[in-house]
N, CA, C and O atoms as a DFTB+ gen file, in Angstrom:
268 C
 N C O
     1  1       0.858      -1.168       0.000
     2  2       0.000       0.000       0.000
     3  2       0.907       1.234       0.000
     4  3       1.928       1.398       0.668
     5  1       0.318       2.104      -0.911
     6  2       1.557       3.580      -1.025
     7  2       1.509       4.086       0.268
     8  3       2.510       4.207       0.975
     9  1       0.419       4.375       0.590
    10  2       0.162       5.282       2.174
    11  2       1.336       4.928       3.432
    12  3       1.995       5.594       4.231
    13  1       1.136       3.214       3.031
    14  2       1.955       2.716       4.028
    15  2       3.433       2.667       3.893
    16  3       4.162       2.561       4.879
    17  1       3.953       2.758       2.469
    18  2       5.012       3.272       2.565
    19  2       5.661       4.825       2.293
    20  3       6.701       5.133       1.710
    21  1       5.147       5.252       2.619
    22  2       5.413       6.481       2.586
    23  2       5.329       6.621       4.339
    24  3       6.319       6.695       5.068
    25  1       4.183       6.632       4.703
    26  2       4.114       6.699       5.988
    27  2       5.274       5.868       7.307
    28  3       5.821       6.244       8.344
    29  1       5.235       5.133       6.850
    30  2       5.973       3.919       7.732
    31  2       7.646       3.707       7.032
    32  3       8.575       3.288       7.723
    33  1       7.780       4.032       5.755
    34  2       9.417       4.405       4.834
    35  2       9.895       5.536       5.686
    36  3      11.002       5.531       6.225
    37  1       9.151       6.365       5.776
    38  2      10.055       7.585       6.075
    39  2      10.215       7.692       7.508
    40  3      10.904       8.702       7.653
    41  1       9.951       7.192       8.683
    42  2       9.895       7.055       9.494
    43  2      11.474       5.769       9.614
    44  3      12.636       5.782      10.020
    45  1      10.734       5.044       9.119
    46  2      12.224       3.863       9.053
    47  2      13.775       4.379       8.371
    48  3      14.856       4.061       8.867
    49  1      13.605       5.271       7.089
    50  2      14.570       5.882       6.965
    51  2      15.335       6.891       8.279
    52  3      16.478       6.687       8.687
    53  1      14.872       7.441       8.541
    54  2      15.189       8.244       9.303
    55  2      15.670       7.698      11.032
    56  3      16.542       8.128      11.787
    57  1      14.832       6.776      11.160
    58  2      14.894       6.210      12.697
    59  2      15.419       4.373      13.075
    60  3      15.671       3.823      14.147
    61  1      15.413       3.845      11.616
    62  2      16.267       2.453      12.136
    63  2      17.183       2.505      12.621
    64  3      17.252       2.160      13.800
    65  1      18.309       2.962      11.927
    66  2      19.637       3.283      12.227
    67  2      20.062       3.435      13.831
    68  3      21.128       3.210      14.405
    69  1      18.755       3.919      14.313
    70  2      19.173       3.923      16.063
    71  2      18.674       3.368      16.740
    72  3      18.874       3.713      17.904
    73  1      17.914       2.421      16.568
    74  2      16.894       1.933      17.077
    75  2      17.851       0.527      17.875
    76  3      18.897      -0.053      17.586
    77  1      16.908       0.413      18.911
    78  2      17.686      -0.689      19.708
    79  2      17.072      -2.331      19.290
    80  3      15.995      -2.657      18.792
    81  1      17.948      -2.949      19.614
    82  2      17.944      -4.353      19.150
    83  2      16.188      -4.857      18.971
    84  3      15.622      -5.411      18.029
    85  1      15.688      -4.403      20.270
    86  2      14.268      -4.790      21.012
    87  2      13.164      -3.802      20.022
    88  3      12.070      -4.135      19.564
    89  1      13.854      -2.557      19.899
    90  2      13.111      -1.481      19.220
    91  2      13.233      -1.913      17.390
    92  3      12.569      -1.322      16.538
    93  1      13.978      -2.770      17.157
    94  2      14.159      -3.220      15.594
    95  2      13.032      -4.317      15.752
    96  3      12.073      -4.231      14.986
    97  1      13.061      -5.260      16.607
    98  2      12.465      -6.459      16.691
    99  2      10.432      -6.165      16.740
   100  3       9.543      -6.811      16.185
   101  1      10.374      -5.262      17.409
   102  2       8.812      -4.788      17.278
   103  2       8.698      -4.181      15.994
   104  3       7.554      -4.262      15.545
   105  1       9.635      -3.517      15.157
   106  2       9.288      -3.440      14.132
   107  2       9.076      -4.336      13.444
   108  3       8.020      -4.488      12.829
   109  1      10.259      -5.274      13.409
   110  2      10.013      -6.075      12.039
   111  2       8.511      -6.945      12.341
   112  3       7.714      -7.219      11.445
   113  1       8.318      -7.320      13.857
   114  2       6.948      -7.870      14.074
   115  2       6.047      -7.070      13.611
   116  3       5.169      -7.547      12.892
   117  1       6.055      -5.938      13.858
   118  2       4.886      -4.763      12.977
   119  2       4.683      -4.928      11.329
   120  3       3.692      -4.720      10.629
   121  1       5.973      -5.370      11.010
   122  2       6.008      -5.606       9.366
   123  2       5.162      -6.968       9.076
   124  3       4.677      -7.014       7.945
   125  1       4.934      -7.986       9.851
   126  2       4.384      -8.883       9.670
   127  2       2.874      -8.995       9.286
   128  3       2.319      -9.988       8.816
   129  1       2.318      -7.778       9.578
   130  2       0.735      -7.667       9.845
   131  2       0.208      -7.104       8.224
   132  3       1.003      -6.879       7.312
   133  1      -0.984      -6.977       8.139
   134  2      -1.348      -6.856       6.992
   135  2      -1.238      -5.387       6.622
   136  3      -1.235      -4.572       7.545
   137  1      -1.128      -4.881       5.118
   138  2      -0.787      -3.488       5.106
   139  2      -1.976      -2.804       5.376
   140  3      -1.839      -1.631       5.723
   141  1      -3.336      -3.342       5.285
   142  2      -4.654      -2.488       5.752
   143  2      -4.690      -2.297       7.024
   144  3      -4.854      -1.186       7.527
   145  1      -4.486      -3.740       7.894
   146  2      -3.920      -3.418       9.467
   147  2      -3.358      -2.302       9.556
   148  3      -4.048      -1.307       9.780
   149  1      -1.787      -2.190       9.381
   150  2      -1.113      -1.207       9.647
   151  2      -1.671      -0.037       9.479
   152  3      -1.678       0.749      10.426
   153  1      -2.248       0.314       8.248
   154  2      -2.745       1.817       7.657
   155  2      -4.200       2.252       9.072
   156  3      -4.303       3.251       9.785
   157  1      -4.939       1.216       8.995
   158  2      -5.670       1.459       9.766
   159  2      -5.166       1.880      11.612
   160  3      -5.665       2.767      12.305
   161  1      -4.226       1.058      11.944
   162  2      -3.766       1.630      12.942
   163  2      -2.941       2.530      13.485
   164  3      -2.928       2.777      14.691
   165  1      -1.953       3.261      12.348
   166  2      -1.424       4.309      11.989
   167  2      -2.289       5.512      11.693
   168  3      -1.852       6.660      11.621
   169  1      -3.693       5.118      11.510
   170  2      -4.532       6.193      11.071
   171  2      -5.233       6.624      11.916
   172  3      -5.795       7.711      11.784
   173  1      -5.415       5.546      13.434
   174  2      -6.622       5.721      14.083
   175  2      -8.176       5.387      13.419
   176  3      -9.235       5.711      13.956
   177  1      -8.048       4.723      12.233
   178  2      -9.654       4.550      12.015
   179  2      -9.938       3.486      12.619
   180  3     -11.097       3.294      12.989
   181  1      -8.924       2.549      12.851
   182  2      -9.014       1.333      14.051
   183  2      -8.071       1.172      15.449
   184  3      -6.871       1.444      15.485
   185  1      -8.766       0.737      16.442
   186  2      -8.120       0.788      17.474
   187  2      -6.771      -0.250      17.542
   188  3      -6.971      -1.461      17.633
   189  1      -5.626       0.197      17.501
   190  2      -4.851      -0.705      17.839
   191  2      -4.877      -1.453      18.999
   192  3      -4.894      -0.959      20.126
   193  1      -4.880      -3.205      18.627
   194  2      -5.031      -4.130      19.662
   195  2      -3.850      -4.180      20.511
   196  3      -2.777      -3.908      19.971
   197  1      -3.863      -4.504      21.840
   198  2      -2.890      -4.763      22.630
   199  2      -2.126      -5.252      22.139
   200  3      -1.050      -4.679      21.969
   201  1      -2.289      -6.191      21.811
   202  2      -1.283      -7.556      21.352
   203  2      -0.226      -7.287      20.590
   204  3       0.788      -7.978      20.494
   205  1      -0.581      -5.763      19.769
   206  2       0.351      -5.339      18.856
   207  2       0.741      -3.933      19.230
   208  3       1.766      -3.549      18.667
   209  1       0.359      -3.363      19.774
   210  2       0.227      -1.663      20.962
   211  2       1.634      -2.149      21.152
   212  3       1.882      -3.343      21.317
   213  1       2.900      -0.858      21.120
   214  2       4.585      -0.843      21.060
   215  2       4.280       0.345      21.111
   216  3       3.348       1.098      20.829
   217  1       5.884       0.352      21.795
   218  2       6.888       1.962      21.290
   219  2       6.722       2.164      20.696
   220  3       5.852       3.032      20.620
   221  1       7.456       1.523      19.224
   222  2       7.425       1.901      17.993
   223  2       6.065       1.923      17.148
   224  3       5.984       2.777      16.266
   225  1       5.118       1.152      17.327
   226  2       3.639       1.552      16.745
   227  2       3.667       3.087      17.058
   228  3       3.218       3.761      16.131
   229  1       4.144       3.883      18.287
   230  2       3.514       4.808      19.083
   231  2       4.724       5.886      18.422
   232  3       4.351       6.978      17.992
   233  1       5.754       5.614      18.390
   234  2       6.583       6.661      17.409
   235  2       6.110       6.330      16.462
   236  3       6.792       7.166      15.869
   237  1       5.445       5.793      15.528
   238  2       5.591       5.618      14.035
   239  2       3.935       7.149      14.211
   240  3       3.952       8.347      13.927
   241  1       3.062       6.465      14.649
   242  2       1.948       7.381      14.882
   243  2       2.552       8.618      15.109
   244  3       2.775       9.291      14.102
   245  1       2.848       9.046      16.116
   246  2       3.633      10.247      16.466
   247  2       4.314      10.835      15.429
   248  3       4.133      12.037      15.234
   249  1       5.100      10.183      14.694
   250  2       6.011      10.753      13.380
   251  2       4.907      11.181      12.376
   252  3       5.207      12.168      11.705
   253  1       3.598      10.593      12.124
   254  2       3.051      11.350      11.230
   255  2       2.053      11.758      11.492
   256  3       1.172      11.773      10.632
   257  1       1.785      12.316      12.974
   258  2       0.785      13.366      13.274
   259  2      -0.462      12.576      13.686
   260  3      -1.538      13.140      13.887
   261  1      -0.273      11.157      13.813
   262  2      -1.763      10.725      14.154
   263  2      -1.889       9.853      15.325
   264  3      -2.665       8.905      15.450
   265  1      -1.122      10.244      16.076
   266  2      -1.375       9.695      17.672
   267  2      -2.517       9.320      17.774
   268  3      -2.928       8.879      18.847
């Protein structure tokens, strides 16, 4: 999905590089999920489930304005 990479690319450009071992590892688990998932929970039109609720879900939101 473009949204999602744009949204979730530029965020990774900018912020892998420092990210800690634990803070890489919730990502790449975040990468696992479906790209409508993601968009939707990056967007707030769906509630992100616990199960998947992170740091990094919560910076990625934060990085593009949609806490």
């Amino acid at each position: 999905m473009k949204e999602n990479d744009v949204m979730i690319g530029r965020f990774a450009n900018e912020r892998v590089e420092n990210m800690s071992e634990h803070e890489l590892d919730m990502f790449e688990n975040l990468m696992n999920h479906t790209d409508n998932d993601l968009y939707n929970w990056i967007t707030g039109k769906e509630p992100t489930p616990d199960i998947v609720d992170s740091d990094v879900l919560r910076q990625i939101k934060k990085y593009n304005g949609t806490k």
